[in-house]
N, CA and C atoms as an extended XYZ file, in Angstrom:
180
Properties=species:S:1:pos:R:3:atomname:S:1:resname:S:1:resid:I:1 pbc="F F F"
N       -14.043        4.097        5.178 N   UNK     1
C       -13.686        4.592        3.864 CA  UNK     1
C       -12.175        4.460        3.615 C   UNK     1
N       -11.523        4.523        5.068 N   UNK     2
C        -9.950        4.424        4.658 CA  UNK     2
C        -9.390        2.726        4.174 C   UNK     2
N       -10.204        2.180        4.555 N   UNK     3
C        -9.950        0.479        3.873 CA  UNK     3
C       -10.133        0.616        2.901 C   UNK     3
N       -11.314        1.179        2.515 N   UNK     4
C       -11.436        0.999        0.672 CA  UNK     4
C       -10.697        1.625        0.236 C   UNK     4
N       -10.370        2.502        0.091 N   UNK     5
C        -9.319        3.677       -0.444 CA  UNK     5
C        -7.637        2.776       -0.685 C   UNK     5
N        -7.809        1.895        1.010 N   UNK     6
C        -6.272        0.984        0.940 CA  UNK     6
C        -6.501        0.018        0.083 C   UNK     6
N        -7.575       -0.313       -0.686 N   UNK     7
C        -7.587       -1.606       -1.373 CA  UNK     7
C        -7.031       -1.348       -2.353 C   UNK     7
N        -7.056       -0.224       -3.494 N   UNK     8
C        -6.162        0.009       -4.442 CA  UNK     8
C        -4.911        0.027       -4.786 C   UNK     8
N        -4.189        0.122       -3.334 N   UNK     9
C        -2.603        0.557       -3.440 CA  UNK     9
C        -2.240       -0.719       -3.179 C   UNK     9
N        -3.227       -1.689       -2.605 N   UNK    10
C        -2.949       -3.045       -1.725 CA  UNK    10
C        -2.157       -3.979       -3.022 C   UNK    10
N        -3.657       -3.906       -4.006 N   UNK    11
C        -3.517       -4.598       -5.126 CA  UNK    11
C        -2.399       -3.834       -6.705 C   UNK    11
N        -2.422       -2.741       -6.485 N   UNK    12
C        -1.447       -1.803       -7.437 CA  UNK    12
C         0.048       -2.369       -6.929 C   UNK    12
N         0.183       -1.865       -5.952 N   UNK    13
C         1.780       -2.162       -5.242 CA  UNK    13
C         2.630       -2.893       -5.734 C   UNK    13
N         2.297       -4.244       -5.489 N   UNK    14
C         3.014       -5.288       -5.934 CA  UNK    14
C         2.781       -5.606       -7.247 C   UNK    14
N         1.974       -5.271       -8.222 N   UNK    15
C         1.687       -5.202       -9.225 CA  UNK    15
C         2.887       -4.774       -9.989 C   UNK    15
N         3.075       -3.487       -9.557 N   UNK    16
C         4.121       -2.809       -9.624 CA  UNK    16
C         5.240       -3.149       -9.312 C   UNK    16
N         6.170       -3.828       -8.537 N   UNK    17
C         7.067       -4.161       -8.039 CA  UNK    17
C         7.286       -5.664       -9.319 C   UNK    17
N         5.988       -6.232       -9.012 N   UNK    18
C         6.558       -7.938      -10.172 CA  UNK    18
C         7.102       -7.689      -12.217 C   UNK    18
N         6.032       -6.098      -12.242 N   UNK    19
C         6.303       -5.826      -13.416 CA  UNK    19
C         7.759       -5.181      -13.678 C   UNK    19
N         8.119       -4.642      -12.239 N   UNK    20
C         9.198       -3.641      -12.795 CA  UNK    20
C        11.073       -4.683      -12.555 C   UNK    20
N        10.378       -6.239      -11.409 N   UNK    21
C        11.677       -7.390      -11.728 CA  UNK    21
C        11.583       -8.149      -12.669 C   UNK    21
N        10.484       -7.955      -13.674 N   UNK    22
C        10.198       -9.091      -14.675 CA  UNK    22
C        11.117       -8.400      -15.895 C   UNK    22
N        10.449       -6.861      -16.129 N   UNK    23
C        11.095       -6.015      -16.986 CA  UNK    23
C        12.571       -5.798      -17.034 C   UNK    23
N        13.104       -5.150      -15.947 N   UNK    24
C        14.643       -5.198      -15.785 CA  UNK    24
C        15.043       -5.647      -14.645 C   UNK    24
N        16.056       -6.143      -15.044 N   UNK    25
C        16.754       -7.285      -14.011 CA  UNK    25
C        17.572       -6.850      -13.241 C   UNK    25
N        17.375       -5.648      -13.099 N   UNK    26
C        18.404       -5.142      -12.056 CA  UNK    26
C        17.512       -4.516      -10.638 C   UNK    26
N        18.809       -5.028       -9.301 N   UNK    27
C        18.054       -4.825       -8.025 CA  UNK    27
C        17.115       -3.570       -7.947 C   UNK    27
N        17.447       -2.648       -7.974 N   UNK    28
C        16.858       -1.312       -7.748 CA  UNK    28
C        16.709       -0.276       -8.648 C   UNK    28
N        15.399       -0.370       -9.660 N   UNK    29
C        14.820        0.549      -10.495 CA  UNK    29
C        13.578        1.407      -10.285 C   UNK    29
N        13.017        2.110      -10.603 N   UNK    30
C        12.404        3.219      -10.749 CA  UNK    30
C        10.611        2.642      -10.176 C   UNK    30
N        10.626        1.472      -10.768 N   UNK    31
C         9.443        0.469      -10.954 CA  UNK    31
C         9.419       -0.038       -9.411 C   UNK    31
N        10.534       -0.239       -9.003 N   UNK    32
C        10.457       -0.811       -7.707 CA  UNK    32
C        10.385        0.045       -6.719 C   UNK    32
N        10.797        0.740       -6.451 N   UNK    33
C        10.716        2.257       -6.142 CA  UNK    33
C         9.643        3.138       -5.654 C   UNK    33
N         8.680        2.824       -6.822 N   UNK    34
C         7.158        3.215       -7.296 CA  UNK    34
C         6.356        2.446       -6.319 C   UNK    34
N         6.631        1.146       -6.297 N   UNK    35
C         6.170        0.016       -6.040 CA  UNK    35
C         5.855       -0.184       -4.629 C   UNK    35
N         7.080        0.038       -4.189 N   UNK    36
C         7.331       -0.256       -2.446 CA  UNK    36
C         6.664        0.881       -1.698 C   UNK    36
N         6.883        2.418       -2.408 N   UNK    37
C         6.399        3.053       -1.864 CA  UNK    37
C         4.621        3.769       -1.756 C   UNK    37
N         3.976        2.870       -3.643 N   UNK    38
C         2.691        2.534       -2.962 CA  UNK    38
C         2.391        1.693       -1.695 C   UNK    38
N         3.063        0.477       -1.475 N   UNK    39
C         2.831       -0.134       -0.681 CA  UNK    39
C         2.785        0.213        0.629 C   UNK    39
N         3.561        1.024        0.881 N   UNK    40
C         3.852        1.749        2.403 CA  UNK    40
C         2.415        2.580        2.316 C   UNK    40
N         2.329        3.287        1.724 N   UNK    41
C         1.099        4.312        1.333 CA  UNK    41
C        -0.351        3.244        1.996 C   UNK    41
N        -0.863        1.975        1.300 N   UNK    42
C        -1.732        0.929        1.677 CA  UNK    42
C        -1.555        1.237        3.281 C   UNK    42
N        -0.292        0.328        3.520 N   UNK    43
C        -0.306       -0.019        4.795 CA  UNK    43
C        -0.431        1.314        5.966 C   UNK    43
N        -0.116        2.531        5.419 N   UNK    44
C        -0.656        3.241        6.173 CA  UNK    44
C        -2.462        3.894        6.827 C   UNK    44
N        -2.553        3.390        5.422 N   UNK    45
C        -3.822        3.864        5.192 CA  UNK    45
C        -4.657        2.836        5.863 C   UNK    45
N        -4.534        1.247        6.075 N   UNK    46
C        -4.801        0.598        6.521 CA  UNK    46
C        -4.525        0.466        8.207 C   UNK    46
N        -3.836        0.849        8.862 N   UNK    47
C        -3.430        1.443       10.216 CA  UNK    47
C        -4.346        2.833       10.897 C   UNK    47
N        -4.262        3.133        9.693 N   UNK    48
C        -5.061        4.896       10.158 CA  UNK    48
C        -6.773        4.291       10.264 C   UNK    48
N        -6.759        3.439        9.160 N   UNK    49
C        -8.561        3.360        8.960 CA  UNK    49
C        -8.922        2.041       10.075 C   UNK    49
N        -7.926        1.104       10.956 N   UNK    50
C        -7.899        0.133       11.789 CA  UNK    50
C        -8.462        1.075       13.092 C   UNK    50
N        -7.427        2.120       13.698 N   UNK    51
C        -7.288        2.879       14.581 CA  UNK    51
C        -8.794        3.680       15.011 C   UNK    51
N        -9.344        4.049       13.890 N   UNK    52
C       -10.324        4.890       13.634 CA  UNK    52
C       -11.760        4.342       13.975 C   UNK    52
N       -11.932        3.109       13.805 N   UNK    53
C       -12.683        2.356       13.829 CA  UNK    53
C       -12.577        1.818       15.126 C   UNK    53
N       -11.391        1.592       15.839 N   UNK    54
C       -11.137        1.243       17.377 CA  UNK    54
C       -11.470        2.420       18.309 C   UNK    54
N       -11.286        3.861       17.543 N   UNK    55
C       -11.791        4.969       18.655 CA  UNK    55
C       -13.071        5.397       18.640 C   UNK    55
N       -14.087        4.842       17.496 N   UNK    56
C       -15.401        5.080       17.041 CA  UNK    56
C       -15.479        4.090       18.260 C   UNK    56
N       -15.060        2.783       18.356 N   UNK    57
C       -16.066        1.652       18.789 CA  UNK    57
C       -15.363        1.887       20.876 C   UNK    57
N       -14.607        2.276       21.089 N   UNK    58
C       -14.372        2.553       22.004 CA  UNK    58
C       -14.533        4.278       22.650 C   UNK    58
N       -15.409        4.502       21.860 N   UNK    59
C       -15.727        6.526       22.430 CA  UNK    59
C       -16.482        6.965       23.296 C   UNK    59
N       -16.480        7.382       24.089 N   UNK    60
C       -16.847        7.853       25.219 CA  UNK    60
C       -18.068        8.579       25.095 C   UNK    60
């Protein structure tokens, strides 16, 4: 369930990030911001739901 859950932020993220260098042209705005830190959010979620699935398939 934690993969699916990461698929949203996977595809939002950068979504976010292309709209907010297309919009203003400056290095570091609000949009980017937003952006990077869905992305971290994915990739966590994607680590946690990797892990989880390695201690299901390896459990004692």
């Amino acid at each position: 369930m934690l993969l699916l859950y990461s698929l949203f932020p996977i595809i939002i993220g950068p979504v976010i990030i292309q709209a907010g260098n297309t919009k203003y042209q400056t290095d570091l705005n609000i949009y980017t911001i937003i952006g990077v830190f869905i992305c971290i959010i994915a990739i966590f979620l994607i680590f946690k739901g990797i892990f989880k699935i390695i201690n299901t398939l390896f459990e004692k």
